[in-house]
VOMI-621155 format. One line per field, with one value per residue (C-alpha): x, y, z; residue in three letters. Coordinates in steps of 0.02 Angstrom, whole numbers, always signed. Each point is the difference from the previous one (the first is absolute). Layout:
N
east = [X ...];
north = [Y ...];
up = [Z ...];
residu = [ALA ...];
//
This chain:
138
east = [+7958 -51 -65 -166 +96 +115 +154 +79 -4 +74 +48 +57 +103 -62 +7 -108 -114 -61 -177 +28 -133 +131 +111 -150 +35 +195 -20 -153 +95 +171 -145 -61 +168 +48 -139 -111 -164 -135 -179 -53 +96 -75 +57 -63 -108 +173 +8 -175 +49 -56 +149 +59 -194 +37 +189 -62 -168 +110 +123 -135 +15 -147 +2 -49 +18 -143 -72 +51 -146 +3 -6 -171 -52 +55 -52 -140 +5 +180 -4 +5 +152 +25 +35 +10 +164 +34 +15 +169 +83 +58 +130 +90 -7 +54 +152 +66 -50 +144 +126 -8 +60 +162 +53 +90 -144 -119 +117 +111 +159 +75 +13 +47 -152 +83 +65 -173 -57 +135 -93 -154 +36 +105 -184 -94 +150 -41 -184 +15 +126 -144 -156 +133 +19 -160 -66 +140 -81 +138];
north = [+6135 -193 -103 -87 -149 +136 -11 +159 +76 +162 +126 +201 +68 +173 +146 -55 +147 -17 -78 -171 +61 +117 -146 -125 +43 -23 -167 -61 +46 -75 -166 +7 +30 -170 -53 -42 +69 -37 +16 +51 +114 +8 +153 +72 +187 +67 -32 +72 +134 +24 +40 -199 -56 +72 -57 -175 -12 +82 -161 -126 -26 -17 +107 -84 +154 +71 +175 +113 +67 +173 -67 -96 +166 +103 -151 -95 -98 -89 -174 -132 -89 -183 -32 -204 +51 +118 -83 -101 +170 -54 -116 +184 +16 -160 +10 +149 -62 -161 +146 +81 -139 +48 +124 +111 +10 +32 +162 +66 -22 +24 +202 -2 -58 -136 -77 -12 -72 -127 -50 -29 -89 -130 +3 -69 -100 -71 -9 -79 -151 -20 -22 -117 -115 -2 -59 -121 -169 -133];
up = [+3424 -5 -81 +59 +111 +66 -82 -34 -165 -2 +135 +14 +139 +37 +131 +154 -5 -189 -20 -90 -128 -65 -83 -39 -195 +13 +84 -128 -129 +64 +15 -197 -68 +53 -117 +154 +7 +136 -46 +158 +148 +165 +120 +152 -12 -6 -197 -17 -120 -169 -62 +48 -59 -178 -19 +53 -114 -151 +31 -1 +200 +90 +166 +168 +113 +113 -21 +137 +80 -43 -167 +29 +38 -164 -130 +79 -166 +33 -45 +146 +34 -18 +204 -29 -103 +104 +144 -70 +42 +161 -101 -33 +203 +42 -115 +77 +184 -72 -54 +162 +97 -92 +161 -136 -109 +145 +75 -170 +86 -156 -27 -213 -114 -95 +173 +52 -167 +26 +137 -61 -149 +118 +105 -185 -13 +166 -48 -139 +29 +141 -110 -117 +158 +66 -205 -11 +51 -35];
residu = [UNK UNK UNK UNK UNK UNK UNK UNK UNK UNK UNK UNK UNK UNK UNK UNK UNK UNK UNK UNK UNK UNK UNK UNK UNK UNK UNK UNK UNK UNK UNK UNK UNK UNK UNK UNK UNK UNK UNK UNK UNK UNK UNK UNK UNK UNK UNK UNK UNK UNK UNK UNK UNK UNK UNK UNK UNK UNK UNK UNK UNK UNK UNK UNK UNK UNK UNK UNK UNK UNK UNK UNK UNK UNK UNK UNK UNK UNK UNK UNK UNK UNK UNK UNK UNK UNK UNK UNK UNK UNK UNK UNK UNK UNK UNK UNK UNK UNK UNK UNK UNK UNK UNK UNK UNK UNK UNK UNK UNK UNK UNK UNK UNK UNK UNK UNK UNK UNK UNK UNK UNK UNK UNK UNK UNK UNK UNK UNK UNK UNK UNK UNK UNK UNK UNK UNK UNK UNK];
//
């Protein structure tokens, strides 16, 4: 998860073959008990669930997630989505196009969880001493 200049906020290591979707309320909730609390998320039609739509609206977050299209077809009535914000998902994308140039984050050399973890926290680490360099001015 970022934030909306792509810095990492908060990341899960999980089994490869798990749908994402399936931690989305571990890693929010990993987010808000920092005490940070966006007011909108953006995710692809791979969050379209109601199940993340309620646990979002009942936390005051406003979901930016397209309807799946077998959806459209079920509830004609679905509100639209707002596709200018939307569009700013592509931050998410280029954030883990800059971890993957980290070859061990790319391929999972690292067979135990917490190795691989390792790894990507050194990967923000990386990221963010960048974005501190590239604002310092002096």
């Amino acid at each position: 998860m970022t934030d909306g200049c792509g810095l990492p906020l908060e990341v899960l290591v999980s089994a490869g073959q798990r749908h994402e979707s399936c931690f989305f309320e571990p890693l929010l909730e990993g987010l808000l008990a920092q005490g940070r609390s966006p007011a909108h998320l953006l995710g692809d039609k791979g969050y379209s669930a109601p199940r993340i739509r309620r646990w979002l609206i009942e936390r005051e977050i406003t979901p930016v997630i397209p309807h799946r299209a077998d959806e459209h077809k079920l509830h004609p009535e679905l509100p639209p989505v707002d596709f200018p914000r939307y569009r700013r998902r592509n931050v998410v994308e280029r954030t883990i196009g800059f971890l993957k140039q980290s070859r061990s984050v790319a391929t999972r050399f690292d067979k135990l969880p917490k190795c691989f973890l390792a790894m990507i926290k050194l990967a923000f680490i990386r990221l963010y001493l960048r974005k501190i360099d590239s604002s310092d001015t002096t």
